[in-house]
Residue, then its C-alpha position, 0 to 999 in steps of 0.5 A: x256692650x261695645x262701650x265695655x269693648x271701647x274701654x277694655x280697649x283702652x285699659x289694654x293699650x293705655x300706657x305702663x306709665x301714663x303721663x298726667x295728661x293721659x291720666x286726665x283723658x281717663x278721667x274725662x271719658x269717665x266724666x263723659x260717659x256720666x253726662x252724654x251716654x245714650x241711654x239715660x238708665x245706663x248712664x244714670x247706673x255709670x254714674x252712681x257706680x262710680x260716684x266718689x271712686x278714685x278712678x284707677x288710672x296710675x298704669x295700665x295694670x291699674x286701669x286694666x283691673x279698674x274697668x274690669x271690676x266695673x264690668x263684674x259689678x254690673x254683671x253680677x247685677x244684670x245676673x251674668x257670668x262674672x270674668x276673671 
C-alpha cells in the first residue's frame, strides 16, 4: 500500500514537461522496484506486469494515468474496487 502511495505521489508532483533526465528516474524507479522490492511475489508480480510496457513517463497526465492503471490491474486481481 504506501508503494502505491510513493508513486501516485510522484505521478501527481512529476512535471508537465519532464526533461530527459526525469523521464529516466521514472524509468529507474520502475527498474528498482523489479529488482529491490521487499517482498519476492510483489515484486516477481511488478515485474511480469510491466515486462515489454513502455512506461508512460512523457508528462505528468501520462504518468498520472500509467500508474493508476497498474494500480487497477492489480486491484482487479487482488479482487478490489477498481479507481477511476
Amino acid at each position: 500500500r504506501h508503494t502505491w502511495a510513493l508513486m501516485h505521489s510522484i505521478a501527481a508532483s512529476y512535471p508537465i514537461t519532464p526533461n530527459k533526465s526525469e523521464k529516466e528516474a521514472i524509468n529507474k524507479l520502475f527498474d528498482v522496484i523489479k529488482t529491490l522490492y521487499p517482498c519476492k511475489i510483489c515484486r516477481a508480480h511488478f515485474a511480469n506486469m510491466t515486462e515489454g510496457i513502455q512506461i508512460q513517463n512523457q508528462d505528468r497526465k501520462s504518468l498520472v494515468e500509467f500508474i493508476c492503471d497498474l494500480h487497477n490491474k492489480v486491484n482487479e486481481r487482488l479482487g478490489k474496487n477498481i479507481i477511476d
